[in-house]
N, C-alpha and C positions, 0 to 999 in steps of 0.2 A: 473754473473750479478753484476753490482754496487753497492756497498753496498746503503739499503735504510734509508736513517734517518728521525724519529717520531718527532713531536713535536709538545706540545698544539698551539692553536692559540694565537701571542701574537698582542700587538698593531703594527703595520707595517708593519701585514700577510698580508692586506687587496685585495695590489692586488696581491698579488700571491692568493691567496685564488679564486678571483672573475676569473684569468684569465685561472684556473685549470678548476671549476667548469663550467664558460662560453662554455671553448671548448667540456667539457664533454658531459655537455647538448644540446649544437646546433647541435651535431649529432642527436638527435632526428628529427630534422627538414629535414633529410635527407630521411627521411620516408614518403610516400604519406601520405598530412596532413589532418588531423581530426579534428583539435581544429576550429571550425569555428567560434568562440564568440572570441577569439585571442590567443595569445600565452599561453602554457600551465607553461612554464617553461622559463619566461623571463631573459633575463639575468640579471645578480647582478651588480652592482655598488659599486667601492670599497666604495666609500663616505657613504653606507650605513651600510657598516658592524661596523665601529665604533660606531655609536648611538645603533643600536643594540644588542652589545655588552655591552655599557654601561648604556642601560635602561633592561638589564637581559635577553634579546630576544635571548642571545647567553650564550653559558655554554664555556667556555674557554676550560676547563678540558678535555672535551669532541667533543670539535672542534679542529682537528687535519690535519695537512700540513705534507704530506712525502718530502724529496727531491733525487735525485739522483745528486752527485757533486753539488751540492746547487741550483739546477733545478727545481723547488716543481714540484710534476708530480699526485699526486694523494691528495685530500683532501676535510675531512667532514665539516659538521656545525650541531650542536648539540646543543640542551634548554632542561631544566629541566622544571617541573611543581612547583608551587608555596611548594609543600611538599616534594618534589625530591624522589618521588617512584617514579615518570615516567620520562623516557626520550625520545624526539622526535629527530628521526635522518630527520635533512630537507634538508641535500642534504649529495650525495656523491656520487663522482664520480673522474676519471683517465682521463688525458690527454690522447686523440687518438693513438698520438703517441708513448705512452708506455702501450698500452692495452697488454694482457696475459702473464704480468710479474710478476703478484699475488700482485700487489703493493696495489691493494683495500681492498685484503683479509689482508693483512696487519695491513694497517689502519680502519676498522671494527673491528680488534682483540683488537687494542689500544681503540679503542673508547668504547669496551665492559666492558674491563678492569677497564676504569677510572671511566662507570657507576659503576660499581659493587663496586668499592673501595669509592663511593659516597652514597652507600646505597640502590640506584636502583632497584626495585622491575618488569621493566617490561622498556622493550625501543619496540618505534615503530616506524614506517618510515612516514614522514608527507606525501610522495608523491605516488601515487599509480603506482605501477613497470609497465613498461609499457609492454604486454604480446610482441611486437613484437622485444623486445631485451631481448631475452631468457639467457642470460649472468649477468645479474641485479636478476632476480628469480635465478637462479641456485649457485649464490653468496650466499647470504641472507638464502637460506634453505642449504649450505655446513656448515653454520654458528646458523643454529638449528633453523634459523625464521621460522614461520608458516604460514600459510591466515586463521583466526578465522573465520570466514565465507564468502566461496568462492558462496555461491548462492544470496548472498546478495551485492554483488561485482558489481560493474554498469560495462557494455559492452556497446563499442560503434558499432552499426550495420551502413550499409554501402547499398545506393539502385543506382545502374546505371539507370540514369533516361534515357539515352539514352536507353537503352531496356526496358524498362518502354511503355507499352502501354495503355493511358489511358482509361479509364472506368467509365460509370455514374453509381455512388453509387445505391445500390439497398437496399431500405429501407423499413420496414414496413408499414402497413398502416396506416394513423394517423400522421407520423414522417416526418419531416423535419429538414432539414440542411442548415442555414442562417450563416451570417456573425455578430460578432461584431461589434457593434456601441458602440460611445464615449458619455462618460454618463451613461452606462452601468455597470462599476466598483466593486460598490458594488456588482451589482448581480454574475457578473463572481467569485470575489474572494468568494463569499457564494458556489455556484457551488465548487468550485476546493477542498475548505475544507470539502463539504459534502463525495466529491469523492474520495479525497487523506489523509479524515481524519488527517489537517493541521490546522494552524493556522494563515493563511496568511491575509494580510490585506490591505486595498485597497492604503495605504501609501507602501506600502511593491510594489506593485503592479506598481505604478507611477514611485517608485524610478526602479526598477527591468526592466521594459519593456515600460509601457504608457508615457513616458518624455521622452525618445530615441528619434535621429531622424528618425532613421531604424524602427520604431513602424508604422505596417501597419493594424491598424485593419479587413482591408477587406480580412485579410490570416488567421485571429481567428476565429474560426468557432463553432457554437452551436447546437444542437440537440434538437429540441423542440418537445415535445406531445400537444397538445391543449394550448401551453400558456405556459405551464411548460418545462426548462430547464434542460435536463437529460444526458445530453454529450455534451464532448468540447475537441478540438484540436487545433492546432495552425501550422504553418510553419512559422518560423521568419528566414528570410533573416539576414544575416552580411553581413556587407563592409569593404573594408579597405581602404576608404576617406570618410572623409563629406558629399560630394557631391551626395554621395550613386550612385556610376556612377561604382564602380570595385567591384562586389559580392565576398566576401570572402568565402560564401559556406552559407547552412540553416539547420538547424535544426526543427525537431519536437519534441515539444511537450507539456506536460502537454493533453495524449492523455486517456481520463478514462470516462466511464458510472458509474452511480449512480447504485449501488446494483441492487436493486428490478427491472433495466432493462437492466440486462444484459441477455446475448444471446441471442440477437435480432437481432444481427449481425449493434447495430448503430457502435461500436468499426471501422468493417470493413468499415462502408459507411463514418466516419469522417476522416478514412486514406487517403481512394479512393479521397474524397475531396481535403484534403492535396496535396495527388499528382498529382493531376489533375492540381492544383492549379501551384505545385515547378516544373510541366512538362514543362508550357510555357515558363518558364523563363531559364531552366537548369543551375540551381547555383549548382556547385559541390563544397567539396563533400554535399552531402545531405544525411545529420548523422541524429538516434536519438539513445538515450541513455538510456538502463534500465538494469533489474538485473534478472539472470538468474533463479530464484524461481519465477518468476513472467512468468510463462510457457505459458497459453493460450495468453498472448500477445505476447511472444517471439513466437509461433507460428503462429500469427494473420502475424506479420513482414515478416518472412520467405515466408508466401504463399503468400504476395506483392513483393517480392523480394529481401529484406535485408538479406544479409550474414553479418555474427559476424568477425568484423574489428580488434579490439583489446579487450582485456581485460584490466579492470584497478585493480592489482591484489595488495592488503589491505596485512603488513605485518608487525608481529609483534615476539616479545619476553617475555617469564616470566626467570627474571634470579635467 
């Protein structure tokens, strides 16, 4: 093999740096897509890496370019924390073309190095591994990383609405299932903190979803007792134009009952709704996203049909 040569990031890496890491990354996109809000992993622009670099957004030492014959083929980008015990590794990745030449294992060893000899007490990875390129995991733990908590790790699950048959919610008595209306606000973000024990706020709220043009209230849905507000769910449609004319695919969620009424089975009657709802329209894919310790709901999913799509797998180091 060619010999490989190291080298921190200097000024005029920029675009070998963006057009390494570009290629690395758009193979992701090669994969049936998941990210339906948009790109998970958008490309770099060289033009940004110099401000970044020099507003401290970027650790030099620690942001490293391999090249083979002056090729760059593989390379990191790396930031310190304002005390520099930690270091965030935020991207790293090999050109396609020179995958399984150990060029990454490489430069991970450099990058370990240069924390360690910085004082470095722990590096982690900003991005979360993506479980269906099992070569990204199998790097990282040959490398001593670990997942600190793999049940706490958010899963994206996956429902074929095309075999999806739907079904009218079957509820308690007493209970019904309406729509948001605007004007509403306050009371949904009071709702969602009671239920997700948050802090969210009705500003958080407008900015986040209600000032979207894609914001369809009549796909938000509520769970009422007598008046009282006990469960809420949501299916928000993406596009990818303005015009909301090309669905990029939908997500659920923000799907959760208030304590004192759960196992009532509203959880199962606000999904049913959901789907009943993303059946007419079939926007693929139709993702929602939770975390593996959170079991009766991960089994609430399953017995509507969601099978676990990816993993988004948390990885870290104490050196």
């Amino acid at each position: 093999m060619e010999t490989l040569r190291l080298a921190a990031y200097q000024p005029g890496d920029e675009r070998d740096l963006a057009a390494v890491l570009n290629a690395a990354y758009g193979t992701l996109r090669e994969l049936p897509r998941l990210d339906v809000e948009g790109d998970e992993h958008p490309d770099l622009r060289p033009d940004d890496l110099a401000p970044a670099l020099a507003e401290g957004r970027l650790w030099p030492a620690g942001s490293v370019v391999a090249r083979m014959a002056g090729t760059p083929v593989t390379a990191a980008l790396m930031e310190l924390d304002a005390d520099a015990q930690r270091g965030v590794v935020r991207r790293l990745g090999t050109h396609p073309a020179h995958w399984g030449r150990g060029c990454a294992r490489e430069v991970l060893r450099a990058v370990e190095a240069a924390a360690r000899q910085a004082g470095v007490k722990r590096l982690e990875v900003a991005h979360a591994v993506d479980s269906r390129r099992p070569a990204g995991s199998r790097l990282l733990e040959h490398h001593g990383f670990a997942r600190p908590n793999p049940e706490g790790e958010h899963i994206t699950m996956v429902l074929d609405l095309e075999a999806y048959q739907p079904l009218a919610p079957t509820l308690p008595a007493g209970y019904t299932i309406r729509s948001f209306r605007r004007g509403e606000e306050p009371r949904w973000v009071a709702l969602k903190n009671r239920v997700f024990d948050d802090g969210a706020t009705v500003e958080w709220f407008a900015q986040r979803f209600g000032n979207l043009p894609n914001f369809d209230p009549a796909s938000w849905f509520i769970a009422e007792r007598r008046g009282e507000w006990v469960g809420m769910a949501s299916v928000i449609t993406w596009y990818d134009d303005g015009a909301l004319a090309r669905p990029r695919g939908a997500v659920i969620e923000w799907v959760g009952v208030v304590e004192e009424e759960r196992g009532r089975g509203l959880g199962e009657g606000l999904m049913r709704t959901c789907l009943n709802v993303a059946h007419a329209s079939r926007p693929w894919p139709l993702i929602l996203i939770t975390q593996p310790f959170r079991q009766p709901a991960v089994a609430l999913y399953r017995k509507l049909g969601f099978e676990i799509a990816r993993e988004h797998r948390v990885y870290a180091k104490n050196l």
